[in-house]
C-alpha positions as CSV (number, residue, x, y, z in Angstrom):
1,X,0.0,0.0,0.0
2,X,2.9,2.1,0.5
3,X,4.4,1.3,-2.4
4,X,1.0,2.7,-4.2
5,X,0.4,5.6,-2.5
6,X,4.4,6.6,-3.5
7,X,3.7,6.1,-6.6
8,X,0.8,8.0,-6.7
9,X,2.6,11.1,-4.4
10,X,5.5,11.6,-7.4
11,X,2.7,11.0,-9.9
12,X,1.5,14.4,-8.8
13,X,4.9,15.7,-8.0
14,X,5.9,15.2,-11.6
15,X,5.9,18.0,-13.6
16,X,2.9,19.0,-16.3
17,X,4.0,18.9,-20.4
18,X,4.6,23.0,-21.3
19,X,2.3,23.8,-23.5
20,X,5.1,25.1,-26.4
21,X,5.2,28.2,-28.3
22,X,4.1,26.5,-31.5
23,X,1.7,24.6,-29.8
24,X,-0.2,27.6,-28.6
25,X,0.1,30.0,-31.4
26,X,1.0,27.6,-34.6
27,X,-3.0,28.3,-35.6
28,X,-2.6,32.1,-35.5
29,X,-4.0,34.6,-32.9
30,X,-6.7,37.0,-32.6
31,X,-9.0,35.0,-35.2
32,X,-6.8,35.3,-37.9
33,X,-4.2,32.6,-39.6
34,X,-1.0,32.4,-40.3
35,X,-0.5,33.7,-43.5
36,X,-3.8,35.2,-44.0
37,X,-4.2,38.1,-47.0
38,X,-4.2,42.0,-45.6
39,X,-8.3,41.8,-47.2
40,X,-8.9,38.5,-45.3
41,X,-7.2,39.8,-41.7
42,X,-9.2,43.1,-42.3
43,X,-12.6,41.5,-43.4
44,X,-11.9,39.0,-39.8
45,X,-11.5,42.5,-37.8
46,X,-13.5,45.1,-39.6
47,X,-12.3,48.1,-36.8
48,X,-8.4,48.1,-38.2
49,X,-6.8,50.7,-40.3
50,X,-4.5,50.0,-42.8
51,X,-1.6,51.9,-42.5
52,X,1.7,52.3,-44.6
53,X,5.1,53.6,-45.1
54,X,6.4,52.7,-48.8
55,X,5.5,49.5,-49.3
56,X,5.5,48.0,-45.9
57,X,1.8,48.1,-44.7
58,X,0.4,46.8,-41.7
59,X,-3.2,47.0,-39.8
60,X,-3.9,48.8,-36.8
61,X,-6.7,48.0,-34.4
62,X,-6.8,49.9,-30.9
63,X,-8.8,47.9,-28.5
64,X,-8.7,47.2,-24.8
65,X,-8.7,43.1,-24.8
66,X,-6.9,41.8,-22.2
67,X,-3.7,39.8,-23.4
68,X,-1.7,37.2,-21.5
69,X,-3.9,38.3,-18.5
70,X,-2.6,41.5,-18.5
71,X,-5.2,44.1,-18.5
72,X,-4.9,46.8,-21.5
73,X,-6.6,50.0,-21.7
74,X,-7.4,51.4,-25.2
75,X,-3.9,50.0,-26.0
76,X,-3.2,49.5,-30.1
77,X,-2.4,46.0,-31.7
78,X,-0.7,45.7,-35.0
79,X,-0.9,42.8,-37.8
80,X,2.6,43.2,-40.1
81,X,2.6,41.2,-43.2
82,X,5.6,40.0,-45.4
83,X,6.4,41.4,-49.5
84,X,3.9,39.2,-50.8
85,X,0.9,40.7,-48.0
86,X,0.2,37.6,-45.9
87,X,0.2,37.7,-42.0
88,X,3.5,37.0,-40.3
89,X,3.5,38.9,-37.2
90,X,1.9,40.6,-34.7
91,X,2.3,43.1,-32.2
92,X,0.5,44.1,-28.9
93,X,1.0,47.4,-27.4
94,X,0.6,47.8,-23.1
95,X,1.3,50.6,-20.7
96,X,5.0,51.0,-19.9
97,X,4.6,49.5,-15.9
98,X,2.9,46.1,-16.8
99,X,6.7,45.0,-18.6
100,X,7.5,43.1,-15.4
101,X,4.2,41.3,-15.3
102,X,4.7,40.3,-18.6
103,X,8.0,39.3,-18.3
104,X,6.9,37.0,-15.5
105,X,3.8,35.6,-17.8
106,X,6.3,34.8,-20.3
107,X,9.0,33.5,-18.4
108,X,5.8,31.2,-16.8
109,X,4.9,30.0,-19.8
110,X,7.8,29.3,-22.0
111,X,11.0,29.3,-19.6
112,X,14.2,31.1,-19.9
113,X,15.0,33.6,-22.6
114,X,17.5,35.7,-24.4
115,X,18.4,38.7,-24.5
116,X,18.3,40.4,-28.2
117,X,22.2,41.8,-28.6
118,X,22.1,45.2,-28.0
119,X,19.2,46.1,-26.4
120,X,18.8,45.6,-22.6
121,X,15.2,45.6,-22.7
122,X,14.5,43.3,-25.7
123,X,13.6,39.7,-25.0
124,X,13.1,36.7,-26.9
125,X,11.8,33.4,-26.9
126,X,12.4,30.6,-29.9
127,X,10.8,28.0,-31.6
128,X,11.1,26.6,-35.0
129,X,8.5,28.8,-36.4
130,X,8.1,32.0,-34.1
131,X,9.8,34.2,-32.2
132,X,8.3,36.0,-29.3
133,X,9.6,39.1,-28.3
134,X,9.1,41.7,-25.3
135,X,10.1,44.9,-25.5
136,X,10.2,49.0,-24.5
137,X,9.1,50.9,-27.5
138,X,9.0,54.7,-26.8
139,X,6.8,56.7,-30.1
140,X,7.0,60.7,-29.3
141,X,7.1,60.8,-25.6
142,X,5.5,57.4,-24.7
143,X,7.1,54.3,-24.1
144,X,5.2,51.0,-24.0
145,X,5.5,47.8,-23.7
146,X,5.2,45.8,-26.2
147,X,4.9,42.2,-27.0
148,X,5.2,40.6,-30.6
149,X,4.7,37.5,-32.4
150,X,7.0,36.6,-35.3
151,X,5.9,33.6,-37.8
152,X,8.4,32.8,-40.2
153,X,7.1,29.4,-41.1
154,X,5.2,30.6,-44.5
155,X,6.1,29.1,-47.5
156,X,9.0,30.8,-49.2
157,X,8.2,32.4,-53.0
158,X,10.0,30.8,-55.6
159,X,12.5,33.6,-56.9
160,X,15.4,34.0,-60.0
161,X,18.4,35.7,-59.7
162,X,16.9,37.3,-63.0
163,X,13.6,38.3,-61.1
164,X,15.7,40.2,-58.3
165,X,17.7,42.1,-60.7
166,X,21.1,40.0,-60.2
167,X,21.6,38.3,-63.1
């Protein structure tokens, strides 16, 4: 009996799988998908404005949805897209004091991470596919923090030297 009830004890003393970064955002977030046309993300969340400098263009949707548990109050949220306009990334904009809560939510969920070269207050997480970062961003006089998800699993276009102008 003993024997069972030890058994039992480590049973529950053994650590729970981590849910992994892929695992949790490998579908897409917000509604959308991976790799999802600027039309198709707009048409799934009519309230966003396209915005653009050049040729990079992006969708901006201020909202107050709380992310990672962390409450947000009329905070933005970007959707970035890649040269040939599908979804690759995303970006989710919080006060400036609610870094170290997300810092802990992060380091919660996916363990230890690295520090991006250069910048003390960048932070980053890896997986095959993604790359989560946390970060300070300061626009004008505010500073925020800011949390991002970077998918770089979508299929690579087929290109020529002679397409890019290097033949």
């Amino acid at each position: 009996m003993r024997v069972l009830l030890g058994v039992i004890f480590l049973l529950f003393l053994s650590p729970s799988k981590a849910t992994t970064i892929t695992e949790l955002f490998g579908d897409g977030v917000f509604g959308t998908q991976w790799g999802d046309s600027l039309e198709a993300v707009a048409n799934k969340l009519p309230n966003t404005n396209k915005e653009s400098i050049g040729d990079i263009v992006w969708l901006e949707l201020k909202d107050s949805k709380e992310v990672l548990g962390v409450p947000r109050e009329d905070q933005k949220l970007y959707f970035s897209f890649d040269a040939e306009n599908r979804l690759n990334g995303v970006a989710v904009y919080y006060n400036s004091d609610d870094y170290g809560a997300l810092l802990n939510k992060l380091n919660t969920l996916f363990g230890e991470y690295t520090q991006v070269e250069g910048n003390k207050t960048s932070l980053q997480w890896k997986s095959s596919d993604f790359v989560l970062t946390l970060s300070f961003v300061t626009i004008g006089i505010n500073t925020n923090s800011v949390f991002s998800i970077g998918y770089h699993g979508l299929t690579k276009p087929n290109a020529k030297k002679e397409d890019l102008g290097f033949n």
